[in-house]
KOLTOR-347631 format. One record per residue (C-alpha): residue in one letter; x, y, z. Coordinates in steps of 0.001 Angstrom, whole numbers, plus 500000, padded with zeros to 6 digits. Example, Ala and Ser with C-alpha at 12.3 -4.5 7.8 and 13.67 -1.06 7.14 Angstrom:
# KOLTOR-347631
@type A, px 512300, py 495500, pz 507800
@type S, px 513670, py 498940, pz 507140
This chain:
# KOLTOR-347631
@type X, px 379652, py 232161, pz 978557
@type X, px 378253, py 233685, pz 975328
@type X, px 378140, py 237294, pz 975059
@type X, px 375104, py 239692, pz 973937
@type X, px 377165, py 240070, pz 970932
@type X, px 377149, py 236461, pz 969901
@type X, px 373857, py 235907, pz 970949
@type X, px 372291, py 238383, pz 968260
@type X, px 374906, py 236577, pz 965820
@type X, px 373365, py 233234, pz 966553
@type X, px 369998, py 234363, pz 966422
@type X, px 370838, py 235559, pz 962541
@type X, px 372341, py 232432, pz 961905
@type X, px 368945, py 230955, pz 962750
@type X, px 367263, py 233824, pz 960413
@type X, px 369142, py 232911, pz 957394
@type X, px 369349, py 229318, pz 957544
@type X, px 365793, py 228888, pz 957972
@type X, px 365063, py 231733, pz 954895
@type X, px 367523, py 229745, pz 952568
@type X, px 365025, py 226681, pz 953275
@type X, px 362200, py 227875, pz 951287
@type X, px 363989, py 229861, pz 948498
@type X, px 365805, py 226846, pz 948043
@type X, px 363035, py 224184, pz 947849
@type X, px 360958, py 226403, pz 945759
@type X, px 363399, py 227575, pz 943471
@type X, px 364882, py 223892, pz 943107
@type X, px 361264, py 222020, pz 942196
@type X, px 361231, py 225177, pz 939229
@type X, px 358197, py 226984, pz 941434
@type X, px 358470, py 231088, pz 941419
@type X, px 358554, py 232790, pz 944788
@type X, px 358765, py 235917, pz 946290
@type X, px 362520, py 237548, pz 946390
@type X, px 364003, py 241232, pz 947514
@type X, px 363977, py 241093, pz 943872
@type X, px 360567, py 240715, pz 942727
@type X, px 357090, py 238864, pz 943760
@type X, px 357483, py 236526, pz 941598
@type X, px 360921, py 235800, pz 941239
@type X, px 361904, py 232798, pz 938766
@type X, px 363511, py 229363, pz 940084
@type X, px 367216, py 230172, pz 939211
@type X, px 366513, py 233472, pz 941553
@type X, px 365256, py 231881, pz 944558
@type X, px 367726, py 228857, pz 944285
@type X, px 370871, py 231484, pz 943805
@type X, px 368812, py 233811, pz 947100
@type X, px 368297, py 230362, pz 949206
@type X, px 371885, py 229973, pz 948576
@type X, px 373443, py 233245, pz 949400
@type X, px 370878, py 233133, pz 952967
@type X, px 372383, py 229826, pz 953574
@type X, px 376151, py 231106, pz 953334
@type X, px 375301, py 234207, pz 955412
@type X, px 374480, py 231251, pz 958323
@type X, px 377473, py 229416, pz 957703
@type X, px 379937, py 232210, pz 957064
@type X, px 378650, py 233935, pz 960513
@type X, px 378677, py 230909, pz 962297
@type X, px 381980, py 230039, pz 961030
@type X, px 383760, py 233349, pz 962383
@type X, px 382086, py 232994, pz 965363
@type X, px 382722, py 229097, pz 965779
@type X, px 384295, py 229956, pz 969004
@type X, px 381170, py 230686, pz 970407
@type X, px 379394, py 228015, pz 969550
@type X, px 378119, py 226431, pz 972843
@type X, px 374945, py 225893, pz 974297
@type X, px 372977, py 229029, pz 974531
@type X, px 374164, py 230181, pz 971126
@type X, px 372577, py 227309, pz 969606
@type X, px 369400, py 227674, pz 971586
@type X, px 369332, py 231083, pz 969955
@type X, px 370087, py 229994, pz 967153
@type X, px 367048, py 227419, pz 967051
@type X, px 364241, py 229720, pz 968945
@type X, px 364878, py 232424, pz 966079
@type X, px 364458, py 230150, pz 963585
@type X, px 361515, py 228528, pz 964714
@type X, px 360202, py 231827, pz 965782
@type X, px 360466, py 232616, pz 961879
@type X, px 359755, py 229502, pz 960183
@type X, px 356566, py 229606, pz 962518
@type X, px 355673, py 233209, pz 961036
@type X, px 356300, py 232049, pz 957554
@type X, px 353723, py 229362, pz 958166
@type X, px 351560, py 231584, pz 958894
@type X, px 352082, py 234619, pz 956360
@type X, px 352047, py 231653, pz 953608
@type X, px 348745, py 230230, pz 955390
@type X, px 346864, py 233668, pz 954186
@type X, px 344415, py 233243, pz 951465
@type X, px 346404, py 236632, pz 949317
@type X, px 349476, py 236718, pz 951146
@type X, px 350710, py 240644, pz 950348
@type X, px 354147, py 242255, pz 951639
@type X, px 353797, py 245613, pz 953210
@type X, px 356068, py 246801, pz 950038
@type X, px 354029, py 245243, pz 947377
């Protein structure tokens, strides 16, 4: 039975695998995109940011392999469709705009 603990660690997995996605795809067909590090962030940056939110996943997943069963995934997957679906829509906006920017 998974623990609260490895829920919320599943649910970042799903966070940072589905944030590498467009960092990655972006910075990889030599489009800018918005980084930590700047609105308009070159390729190399969002390909080397996809990369490091896509280790993030793996590494926690990997330390918490034993955990891995049903409901962990689950988590995993609702939290990243829960954020891929609010990227669609942020990106969707005619200007999107960060709070920070």
């Amino acid at each position: 039975m998974a623990t609260l603990g490895s829920l919320v660690v599943f649910a970042l997995v799903g966070l940072f695998a589905v944030n590498a996605i467009p960092h990655f795809v972006r910075g990889i067909t030599g489009q800018r995109h918005m980084t930590p590090f700047g609105s308009q962030s070159s390729a190399v940056v969002n390909v080397l940011w996809g990369g490091a939110n896509a280790a993030v996943a793996g590494v926690l997943a990997w330390a918490f392999r034993d955990a891995i069963d049903a409901s962990t995934l689950a988590v995993a997957f609702v939290a990243g469709m829960g954020l891929a679906v609010g990227l669609a829509s942020f990106w969707s906006r005619s200007d999107p705009t960060l709070p920070w920017e």
